[in-house]
N, CA and C of each residue as an Amber inpcrd file, in Angstrom:
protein
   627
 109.0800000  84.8160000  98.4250000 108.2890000  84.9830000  97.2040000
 106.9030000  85.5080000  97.5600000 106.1080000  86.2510000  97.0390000
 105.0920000  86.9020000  96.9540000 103.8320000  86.3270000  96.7420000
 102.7460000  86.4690000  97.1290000 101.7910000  85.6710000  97.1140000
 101.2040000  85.8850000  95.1620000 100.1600000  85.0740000  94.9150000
  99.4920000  86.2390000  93.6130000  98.4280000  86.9900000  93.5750000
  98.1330000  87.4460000  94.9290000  97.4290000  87.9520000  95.2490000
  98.1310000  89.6020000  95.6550000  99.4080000  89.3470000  95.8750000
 100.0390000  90.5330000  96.0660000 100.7860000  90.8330000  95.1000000
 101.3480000  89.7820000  94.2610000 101.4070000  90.4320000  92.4080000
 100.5550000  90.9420000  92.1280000  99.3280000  90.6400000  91.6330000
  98.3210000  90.9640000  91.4650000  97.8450000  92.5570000  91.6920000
  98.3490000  93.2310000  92.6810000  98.0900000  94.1820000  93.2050000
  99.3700000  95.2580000  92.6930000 100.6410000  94.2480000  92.8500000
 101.5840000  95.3900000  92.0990000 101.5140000  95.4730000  90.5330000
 100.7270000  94.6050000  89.8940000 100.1620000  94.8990000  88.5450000
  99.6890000  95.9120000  88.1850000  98.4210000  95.7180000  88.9730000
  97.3240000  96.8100000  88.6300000  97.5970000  98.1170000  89.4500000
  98.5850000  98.9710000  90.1130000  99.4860000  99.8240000  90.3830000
  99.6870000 100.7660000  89.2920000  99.1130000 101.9050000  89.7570000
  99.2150000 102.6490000  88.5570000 100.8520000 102.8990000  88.7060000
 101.9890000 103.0350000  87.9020000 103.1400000 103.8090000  88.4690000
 103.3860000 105.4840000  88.4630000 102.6050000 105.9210000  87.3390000
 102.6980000 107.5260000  87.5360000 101.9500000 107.9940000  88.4820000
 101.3570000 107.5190000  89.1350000  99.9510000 108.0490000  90.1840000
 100.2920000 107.3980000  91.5900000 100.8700000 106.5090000  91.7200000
 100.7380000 105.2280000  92.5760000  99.5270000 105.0460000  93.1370000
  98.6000000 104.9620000  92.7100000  96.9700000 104.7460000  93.0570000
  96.0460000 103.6140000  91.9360000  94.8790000 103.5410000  92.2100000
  94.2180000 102.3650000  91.8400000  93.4680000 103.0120000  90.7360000
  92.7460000 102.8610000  89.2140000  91.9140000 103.7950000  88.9100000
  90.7570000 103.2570000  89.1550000  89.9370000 104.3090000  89.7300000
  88.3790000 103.9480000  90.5770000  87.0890000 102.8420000  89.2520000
  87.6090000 103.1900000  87.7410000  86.5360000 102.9570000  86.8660000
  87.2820000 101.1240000  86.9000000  88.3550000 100.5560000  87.8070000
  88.3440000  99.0280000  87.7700000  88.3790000  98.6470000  89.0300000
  87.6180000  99.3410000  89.8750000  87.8560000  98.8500000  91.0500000
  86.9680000  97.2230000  91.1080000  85.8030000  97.1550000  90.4310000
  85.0340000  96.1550000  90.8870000  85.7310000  95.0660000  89.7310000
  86.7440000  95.3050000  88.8310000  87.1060000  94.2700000  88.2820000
  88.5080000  93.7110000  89.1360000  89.1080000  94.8020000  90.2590000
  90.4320000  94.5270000  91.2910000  89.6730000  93.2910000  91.9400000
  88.5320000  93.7030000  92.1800000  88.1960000  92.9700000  93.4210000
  87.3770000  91.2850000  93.4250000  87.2080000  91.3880000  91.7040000
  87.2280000  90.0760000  91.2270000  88.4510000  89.1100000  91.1470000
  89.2080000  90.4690000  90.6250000  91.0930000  89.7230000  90.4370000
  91.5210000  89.1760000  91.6600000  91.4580000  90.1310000  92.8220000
  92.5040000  89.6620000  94.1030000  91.5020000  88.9120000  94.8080000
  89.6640000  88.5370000  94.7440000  89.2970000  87.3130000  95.3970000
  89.8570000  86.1730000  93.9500000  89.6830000  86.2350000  93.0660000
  90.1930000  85.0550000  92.8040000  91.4940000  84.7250000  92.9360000
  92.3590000  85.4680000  92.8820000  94.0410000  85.4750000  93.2870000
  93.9950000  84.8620000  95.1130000  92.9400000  85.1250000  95.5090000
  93.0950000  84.6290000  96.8650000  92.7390000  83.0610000  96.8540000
  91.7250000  82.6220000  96.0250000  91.4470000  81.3360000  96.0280000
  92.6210000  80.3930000  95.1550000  93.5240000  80.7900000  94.4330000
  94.4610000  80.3080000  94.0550000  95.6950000  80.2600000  94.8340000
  95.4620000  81.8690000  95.7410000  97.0490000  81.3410000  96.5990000
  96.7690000  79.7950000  97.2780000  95.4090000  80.2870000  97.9040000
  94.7170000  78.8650000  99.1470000  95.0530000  77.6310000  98.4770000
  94.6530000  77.5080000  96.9900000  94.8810000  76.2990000  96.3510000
  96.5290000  75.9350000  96.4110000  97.2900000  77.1180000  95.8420000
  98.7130000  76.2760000  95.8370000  99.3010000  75.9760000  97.6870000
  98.6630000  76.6640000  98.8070000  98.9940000  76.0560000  99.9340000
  97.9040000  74.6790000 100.6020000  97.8440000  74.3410000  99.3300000
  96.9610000  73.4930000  99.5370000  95.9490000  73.1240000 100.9710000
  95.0260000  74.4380000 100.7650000  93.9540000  74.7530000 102.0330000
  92.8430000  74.2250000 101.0650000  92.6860000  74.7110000  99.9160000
  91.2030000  74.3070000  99.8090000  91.6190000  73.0530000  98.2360000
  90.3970000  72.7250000  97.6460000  90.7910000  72.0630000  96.4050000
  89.3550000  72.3690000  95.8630000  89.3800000  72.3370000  94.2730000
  88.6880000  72.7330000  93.5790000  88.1700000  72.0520000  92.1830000
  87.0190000  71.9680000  91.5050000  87.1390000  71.7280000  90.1590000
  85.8200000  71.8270000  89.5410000  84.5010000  72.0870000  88.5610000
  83.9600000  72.6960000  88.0500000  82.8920000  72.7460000  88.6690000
  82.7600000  71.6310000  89.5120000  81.3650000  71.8300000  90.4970000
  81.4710000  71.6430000  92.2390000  82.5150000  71.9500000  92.5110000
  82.7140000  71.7150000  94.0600000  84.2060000  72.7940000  94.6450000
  83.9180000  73.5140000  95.8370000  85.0060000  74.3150000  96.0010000
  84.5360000  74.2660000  97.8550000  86.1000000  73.0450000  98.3070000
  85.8750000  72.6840000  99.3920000  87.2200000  73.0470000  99.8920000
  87.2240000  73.6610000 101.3940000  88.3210000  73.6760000 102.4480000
  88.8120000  71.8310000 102.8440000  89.9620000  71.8020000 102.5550000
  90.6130000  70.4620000 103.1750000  91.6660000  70.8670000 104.0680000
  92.2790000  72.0300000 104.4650000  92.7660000  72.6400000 105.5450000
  92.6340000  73.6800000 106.2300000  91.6540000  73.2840000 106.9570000
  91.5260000  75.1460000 108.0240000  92.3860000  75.6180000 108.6330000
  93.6880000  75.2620000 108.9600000  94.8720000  75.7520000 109.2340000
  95.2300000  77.0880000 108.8590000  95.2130000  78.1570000 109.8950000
  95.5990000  79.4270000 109.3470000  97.0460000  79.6280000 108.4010000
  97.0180000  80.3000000 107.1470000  98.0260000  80.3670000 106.6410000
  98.9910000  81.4850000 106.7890000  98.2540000  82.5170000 108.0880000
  98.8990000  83.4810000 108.5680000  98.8320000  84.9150000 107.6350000
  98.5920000  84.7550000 106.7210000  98.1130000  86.3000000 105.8720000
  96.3420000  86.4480000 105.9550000  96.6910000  88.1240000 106.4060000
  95.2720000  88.5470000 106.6600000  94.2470000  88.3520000 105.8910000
  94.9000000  88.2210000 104.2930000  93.8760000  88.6110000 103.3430000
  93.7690000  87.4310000 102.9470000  94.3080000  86.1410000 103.6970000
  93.7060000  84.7750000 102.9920000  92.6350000  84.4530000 103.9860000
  93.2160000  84.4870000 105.4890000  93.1430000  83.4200000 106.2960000
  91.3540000  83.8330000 106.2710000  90.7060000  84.8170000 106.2040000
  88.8460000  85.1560000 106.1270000  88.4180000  84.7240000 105.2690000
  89.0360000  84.3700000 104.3550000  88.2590000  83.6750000 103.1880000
  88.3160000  82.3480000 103.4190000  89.1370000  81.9420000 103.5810000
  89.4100000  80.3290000 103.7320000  88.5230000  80.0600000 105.0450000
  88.2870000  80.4630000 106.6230000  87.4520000  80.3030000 107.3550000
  86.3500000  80.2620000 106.5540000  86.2050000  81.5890000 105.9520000
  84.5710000  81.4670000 105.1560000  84.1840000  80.0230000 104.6560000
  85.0380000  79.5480000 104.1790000  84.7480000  78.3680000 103.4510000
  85.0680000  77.5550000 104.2910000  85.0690000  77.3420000 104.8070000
  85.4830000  76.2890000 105.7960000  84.6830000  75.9530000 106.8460000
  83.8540000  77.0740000 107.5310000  83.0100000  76.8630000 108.1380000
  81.5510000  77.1100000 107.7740000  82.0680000  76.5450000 106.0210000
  80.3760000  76.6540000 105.5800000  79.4520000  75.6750000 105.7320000
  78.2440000  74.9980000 105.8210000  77.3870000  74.2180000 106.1660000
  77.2330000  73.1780000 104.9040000  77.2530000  74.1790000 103.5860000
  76.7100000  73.0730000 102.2730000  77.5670000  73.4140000 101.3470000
  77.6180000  72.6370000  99.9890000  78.3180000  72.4780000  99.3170000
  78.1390000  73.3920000  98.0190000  79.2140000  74.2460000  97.7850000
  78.7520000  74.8920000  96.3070000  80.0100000  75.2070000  95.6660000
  79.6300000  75.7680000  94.4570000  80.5060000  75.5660000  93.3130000
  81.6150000  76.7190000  93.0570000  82.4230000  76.8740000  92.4610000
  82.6550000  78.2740000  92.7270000  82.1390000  79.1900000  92.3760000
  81.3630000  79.0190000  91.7090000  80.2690000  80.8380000  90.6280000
  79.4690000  80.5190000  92.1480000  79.0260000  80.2240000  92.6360000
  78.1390000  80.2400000  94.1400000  79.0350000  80.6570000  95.1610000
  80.6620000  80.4350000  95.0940000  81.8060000  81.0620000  96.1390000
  82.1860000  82.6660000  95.4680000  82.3550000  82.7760000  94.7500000
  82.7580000  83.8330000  94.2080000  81.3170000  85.1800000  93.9760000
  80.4000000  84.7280000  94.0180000  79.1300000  85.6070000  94.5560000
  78.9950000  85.6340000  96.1070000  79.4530000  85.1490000  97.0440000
  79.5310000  85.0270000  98.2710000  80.9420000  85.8390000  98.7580000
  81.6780000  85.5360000  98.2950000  83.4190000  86.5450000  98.4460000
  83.8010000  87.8530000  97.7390000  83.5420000  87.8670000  96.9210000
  83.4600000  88.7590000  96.0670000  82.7470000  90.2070000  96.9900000
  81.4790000  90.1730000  97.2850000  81.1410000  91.3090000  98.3960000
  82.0630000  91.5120000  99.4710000  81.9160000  90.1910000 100.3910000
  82.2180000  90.0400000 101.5810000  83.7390000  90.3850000 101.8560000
  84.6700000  89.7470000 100.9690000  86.1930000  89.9880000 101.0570000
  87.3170000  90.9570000 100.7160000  86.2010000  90.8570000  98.8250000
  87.4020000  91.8590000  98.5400000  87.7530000  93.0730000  98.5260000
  87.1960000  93.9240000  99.4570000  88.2920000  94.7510000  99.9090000
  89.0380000  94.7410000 100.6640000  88.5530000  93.9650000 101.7920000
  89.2990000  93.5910000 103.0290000  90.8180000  92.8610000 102.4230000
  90.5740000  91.9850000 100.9180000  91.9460000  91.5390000 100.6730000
  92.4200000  92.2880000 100.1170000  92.3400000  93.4070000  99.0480000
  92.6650000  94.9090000  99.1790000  93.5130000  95.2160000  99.8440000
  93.0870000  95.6510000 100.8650000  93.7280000  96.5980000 102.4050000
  94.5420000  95.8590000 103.0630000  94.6940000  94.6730000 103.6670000
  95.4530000  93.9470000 104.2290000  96.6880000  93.4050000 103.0120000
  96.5090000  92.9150000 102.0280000  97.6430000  92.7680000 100.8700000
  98.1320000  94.2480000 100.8460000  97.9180000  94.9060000 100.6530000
  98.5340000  96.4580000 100.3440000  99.4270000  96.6410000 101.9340000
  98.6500000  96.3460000 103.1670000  99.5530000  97.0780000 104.1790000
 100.7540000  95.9110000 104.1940000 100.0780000  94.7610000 103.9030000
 101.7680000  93.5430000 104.2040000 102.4180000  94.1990000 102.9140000
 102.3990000  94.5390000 101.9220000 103.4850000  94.8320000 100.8850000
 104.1580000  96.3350000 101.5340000 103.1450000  97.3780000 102.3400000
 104.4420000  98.3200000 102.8770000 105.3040000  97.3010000 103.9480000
 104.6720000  96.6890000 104.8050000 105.2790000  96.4160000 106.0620000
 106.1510000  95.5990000 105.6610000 106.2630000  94.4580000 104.5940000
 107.9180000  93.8290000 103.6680000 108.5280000  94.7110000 102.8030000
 108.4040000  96.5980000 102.8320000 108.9100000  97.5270000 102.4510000
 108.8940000  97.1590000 100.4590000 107.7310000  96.0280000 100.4090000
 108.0300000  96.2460000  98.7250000 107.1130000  97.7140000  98.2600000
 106.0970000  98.4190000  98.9390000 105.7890000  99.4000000  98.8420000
 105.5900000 100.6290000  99.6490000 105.9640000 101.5330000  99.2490000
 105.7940000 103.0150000 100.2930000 104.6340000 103.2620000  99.8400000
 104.7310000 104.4770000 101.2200000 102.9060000 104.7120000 102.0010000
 103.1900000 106.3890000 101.5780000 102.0480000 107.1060000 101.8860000
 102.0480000 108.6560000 102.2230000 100.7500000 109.0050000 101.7090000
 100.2070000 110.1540000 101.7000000  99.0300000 110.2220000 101.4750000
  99.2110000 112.3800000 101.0850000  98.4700000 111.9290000 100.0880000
  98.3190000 113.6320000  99.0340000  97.1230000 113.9260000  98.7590000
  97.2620000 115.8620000  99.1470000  96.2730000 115.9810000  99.2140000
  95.9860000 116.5250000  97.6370000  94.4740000 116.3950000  97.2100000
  93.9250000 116.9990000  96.0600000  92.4690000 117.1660000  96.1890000
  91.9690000 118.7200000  95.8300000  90.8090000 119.2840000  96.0300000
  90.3210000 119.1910000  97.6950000  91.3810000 119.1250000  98.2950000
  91.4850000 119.0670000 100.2160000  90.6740000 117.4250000 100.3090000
  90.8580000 116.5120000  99.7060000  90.4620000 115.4940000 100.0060000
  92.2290000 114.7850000  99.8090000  92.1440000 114.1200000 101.1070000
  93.5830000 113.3740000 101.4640000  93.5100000 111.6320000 100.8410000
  94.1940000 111.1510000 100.1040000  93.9800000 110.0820000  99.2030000
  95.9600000 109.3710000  99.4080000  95.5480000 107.9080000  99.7880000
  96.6400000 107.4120000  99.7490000  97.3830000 107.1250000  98.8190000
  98.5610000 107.1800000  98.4960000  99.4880000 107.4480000  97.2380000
 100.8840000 105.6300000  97.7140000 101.3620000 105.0430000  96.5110000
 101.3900000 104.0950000  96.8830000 102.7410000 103.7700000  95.8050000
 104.2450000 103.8920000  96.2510000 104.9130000 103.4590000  94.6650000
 106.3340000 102.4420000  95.3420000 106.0220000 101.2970000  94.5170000
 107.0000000 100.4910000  94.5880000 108.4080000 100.5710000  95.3340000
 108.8570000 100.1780000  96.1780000 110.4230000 100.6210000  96.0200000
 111.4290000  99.0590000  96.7910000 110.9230000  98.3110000  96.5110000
 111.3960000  96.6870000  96.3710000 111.9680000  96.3310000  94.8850000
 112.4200000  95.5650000  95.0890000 113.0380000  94.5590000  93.9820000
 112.0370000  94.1020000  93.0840000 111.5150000  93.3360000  93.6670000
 110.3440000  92.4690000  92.9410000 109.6470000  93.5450000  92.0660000
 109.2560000  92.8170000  90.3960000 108.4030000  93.6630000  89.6470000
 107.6970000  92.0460000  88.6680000 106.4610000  92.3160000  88.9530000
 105.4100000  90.9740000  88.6410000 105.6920000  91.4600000  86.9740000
 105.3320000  92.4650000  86.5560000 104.6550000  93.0440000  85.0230000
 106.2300000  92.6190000  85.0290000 107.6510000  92.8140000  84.5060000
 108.9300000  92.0480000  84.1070000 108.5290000  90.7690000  83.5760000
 108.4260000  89.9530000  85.4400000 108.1780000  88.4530000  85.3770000
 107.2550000  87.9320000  84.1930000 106.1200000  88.4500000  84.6110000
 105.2060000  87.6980000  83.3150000 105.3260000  87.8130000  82.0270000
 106.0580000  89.4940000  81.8550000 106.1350000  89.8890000  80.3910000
 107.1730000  88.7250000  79.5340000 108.1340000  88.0830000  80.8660000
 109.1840000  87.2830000  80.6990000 108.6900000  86.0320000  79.8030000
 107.4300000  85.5710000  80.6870000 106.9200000  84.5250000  80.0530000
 105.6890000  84.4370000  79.3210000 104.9120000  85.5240000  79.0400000
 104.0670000  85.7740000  78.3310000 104.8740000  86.1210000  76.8950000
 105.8320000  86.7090000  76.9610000 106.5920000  87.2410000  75.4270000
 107.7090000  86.0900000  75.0420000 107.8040000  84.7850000  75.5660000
 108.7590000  84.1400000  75.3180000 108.4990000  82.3860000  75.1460000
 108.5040000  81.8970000  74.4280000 108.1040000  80.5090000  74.4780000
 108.9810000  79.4180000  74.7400000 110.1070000  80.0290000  74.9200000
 111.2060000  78.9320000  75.4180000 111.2600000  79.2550000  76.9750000
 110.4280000  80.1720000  77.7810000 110.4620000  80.7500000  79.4620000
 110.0400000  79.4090000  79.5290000 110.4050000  78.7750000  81.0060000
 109.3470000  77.7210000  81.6080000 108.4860000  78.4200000  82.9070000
 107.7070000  78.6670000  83.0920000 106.7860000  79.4350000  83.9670000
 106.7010000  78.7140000  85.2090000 106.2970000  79.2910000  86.4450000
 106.6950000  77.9280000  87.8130000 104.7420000  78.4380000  87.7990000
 104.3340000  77.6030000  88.9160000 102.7580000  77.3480000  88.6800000
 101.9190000  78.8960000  89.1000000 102.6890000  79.3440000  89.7880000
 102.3320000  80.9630000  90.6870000 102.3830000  81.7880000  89.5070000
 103.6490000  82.1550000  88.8320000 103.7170000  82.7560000  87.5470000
 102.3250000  82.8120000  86.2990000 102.1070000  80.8640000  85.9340000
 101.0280000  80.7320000  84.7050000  99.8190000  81.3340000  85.4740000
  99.3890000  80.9090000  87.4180000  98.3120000  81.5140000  87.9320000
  97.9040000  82.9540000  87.5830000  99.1590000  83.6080000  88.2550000
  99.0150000  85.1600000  87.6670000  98.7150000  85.9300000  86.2620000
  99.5490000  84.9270000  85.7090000  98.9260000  85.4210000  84.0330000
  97.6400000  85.0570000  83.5650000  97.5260000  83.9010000  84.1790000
  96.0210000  83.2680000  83.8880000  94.7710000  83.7910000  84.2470000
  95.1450000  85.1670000  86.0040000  93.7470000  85.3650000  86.4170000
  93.9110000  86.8640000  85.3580000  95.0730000  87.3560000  85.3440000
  95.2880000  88.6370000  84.7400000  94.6980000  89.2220000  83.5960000
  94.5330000  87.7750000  82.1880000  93.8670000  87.3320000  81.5210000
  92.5460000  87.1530000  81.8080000  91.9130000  86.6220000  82.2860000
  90.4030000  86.4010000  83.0610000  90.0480000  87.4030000  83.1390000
  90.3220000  88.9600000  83.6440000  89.8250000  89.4650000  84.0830000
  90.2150000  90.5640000  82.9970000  90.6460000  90.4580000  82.1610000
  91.0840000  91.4470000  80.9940000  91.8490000  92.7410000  81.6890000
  92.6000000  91.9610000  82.3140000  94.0760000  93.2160000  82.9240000
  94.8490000  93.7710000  82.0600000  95.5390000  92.3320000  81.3220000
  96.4360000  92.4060000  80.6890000  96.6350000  93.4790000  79.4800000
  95.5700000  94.0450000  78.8990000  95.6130000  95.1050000  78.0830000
  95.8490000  96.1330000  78.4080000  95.6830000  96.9120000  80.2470000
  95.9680000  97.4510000  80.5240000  97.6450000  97.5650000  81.0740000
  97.9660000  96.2800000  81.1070000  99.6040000  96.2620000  81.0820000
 100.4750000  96.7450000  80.2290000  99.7230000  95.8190000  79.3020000
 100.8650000  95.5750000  78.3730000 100.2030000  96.5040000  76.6800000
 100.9840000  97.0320000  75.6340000 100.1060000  97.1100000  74.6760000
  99.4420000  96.6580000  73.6580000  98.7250000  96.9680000  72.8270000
  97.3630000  95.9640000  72.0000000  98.3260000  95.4880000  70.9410000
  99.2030000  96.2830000  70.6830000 100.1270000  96.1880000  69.6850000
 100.6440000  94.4910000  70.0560000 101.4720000  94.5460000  71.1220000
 102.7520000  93.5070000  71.7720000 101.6010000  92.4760000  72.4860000
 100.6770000  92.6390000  72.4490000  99.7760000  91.4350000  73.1370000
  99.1560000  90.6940000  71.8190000  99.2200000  90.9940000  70.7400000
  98.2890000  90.3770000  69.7810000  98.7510000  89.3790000  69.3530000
 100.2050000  88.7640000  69.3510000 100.7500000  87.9890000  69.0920000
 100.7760000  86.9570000  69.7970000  99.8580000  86.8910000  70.8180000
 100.0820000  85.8240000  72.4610000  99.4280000  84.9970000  72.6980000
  98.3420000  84.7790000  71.2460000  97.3160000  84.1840000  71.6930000
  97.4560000  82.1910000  72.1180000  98.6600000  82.4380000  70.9620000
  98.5130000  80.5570000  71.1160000  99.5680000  80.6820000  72.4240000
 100.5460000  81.3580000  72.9450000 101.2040000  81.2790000  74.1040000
 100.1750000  81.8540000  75.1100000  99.2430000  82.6580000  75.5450000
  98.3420000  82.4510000  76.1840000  97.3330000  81.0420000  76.0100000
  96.9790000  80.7880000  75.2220000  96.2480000  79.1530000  74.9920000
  97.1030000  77.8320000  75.9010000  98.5000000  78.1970000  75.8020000
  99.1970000  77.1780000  76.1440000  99.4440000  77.3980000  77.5430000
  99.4420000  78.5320000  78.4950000  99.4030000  78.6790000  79.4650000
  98.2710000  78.2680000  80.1710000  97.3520000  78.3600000  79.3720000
  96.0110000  78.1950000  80.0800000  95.7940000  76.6610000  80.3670000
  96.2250000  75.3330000  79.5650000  96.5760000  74.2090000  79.7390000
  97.2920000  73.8700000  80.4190000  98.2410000  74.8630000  80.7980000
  99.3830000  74.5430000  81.5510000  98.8120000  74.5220000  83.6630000
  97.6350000  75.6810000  83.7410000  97.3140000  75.9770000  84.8880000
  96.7870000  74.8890000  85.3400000  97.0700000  74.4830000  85.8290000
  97.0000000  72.9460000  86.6350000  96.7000000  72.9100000  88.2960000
  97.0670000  74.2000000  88.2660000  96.3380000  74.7630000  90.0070000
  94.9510000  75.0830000  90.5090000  94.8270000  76.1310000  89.0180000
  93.7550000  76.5600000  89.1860000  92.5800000  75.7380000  88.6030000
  92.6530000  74.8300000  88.2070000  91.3760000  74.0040000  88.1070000
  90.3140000  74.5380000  87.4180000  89.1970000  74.6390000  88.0740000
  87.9250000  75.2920000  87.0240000  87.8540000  76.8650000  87.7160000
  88.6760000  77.6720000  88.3390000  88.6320000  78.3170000  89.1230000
  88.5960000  79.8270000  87.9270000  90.0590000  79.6640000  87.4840000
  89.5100000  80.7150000  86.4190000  89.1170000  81.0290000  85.4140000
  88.4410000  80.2760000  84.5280000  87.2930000  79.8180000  83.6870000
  86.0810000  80.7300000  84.5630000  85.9200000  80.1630000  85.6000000
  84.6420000  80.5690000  86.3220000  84.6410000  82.4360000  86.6800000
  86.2650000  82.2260000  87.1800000  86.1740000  84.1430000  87.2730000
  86.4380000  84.9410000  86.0240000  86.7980000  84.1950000  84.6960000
  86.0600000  84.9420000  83.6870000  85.1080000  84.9640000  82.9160000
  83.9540000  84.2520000  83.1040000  82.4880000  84.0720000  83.4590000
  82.2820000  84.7840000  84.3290000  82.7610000  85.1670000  85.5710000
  81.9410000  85.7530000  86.4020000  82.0200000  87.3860000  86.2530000
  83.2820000  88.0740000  85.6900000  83.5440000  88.8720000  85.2630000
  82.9610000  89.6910000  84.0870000  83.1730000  88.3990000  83.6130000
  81.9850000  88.8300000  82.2200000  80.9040000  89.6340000  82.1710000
  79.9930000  88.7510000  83.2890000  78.7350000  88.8920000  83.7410000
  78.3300000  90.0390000  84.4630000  79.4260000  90.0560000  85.5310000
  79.4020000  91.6600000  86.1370000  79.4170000  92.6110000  85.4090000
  80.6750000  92.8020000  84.9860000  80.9950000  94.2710000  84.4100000
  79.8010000  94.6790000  83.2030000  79.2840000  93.5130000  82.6150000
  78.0020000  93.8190000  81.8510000  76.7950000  94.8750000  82.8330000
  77.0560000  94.6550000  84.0040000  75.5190000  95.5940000  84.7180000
  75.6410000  96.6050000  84.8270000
């Protein structure tokens, strides 16, 4: 199974382009650090809740794009909250979780590589060719109220939401109806703690500058 940090990434996948569009890059990189602090949470490395965001296992979890963040925190000195972690990771990580999630999804062949050229500038090109499809899964349980969602699933919809992805998924039309099944998911996230509350606050705040 896939991290949601690497859903996350086959979400926001353009499929006609297989590329990223540049005008959300700084909202990707809110998505996949907070998708990173939720994988950490469900391998229960760190724990979390509206005013404290502490490492309780420094144990490498063996993926590139967790295991720097979780050191980060782990070998921090003082105590802070997550809007104080997520201004600290947010620079520092997320691209690095970017690049390393993207090369483990070619190297488990859920995505091909190649690179095209346009205006003689060479740009990496990026399209699915695995099984796994996240936008299905969620649409599964975002469009259905009898789905039971497993905790990785409500995470993903939950940061996807946070970060106002989901409109770009799905359309304004077929999303307007979701609100009390989004409401109920959001009760349901029991992982994420005060975690994404905070990254859509923090999102907020950014994309305003």
């Amino acid at each position: 199974m896939l991290t949601v940090t690497e859903d996350m990434l086959l979400l926001t996948l353009q499929r006609d382009g297989g590329r990223f569009p540049g005008s959300s890059r700084a909202t990707l990189r809110h998505a996949l650090t907070g998708s990173a602090l939720l994988d950490l949470e469900l391998a229960n490395r760190i724990d979390t809740d509206l005013e404290h965001l502490e490492a309780v296992d420094p144990t490498p979890t063996g993926k590139l794009f967790l295991d720097p963040v979780l050191a980060t925190i782990a070998n921090s000195d003082r105590a802070r909250d997550i809007w104080d972690w997520l201004q600290a990771l947010v620079p520092e990580h997320g691209d690095a979780i970017r690049e390393h999630a993207l090369a483990g999804l070619v190297e488990q062949g859920i995505l091909g590589y190649r690179k095209r050229s346009f205006l003689g500038l060479r740009a990496p090109r990026y399209r699915q060719t695995g099984e796994t499809d996240a936008r299905e899964r969620i649409a599964s349980v975002l469009f259905s109220e009898d789905e039971i969602p497993n905790p990785q699933d409500i995470a993903l919809i939950c940061i996807a939401d946070a970060c106002d992805l989901l409109h770009s998924l799905f359309r304004k039309k077929r999303l307007k109806g979701t609100t009390a099944r989004l409401q109920q998911l959001r009760k349901m996230d029991l992982v994420g703690g005060g975690t994404v509350a905070q990254i859509a606050l923090w999102n907020l705040e950014h994309s305003a500058l």
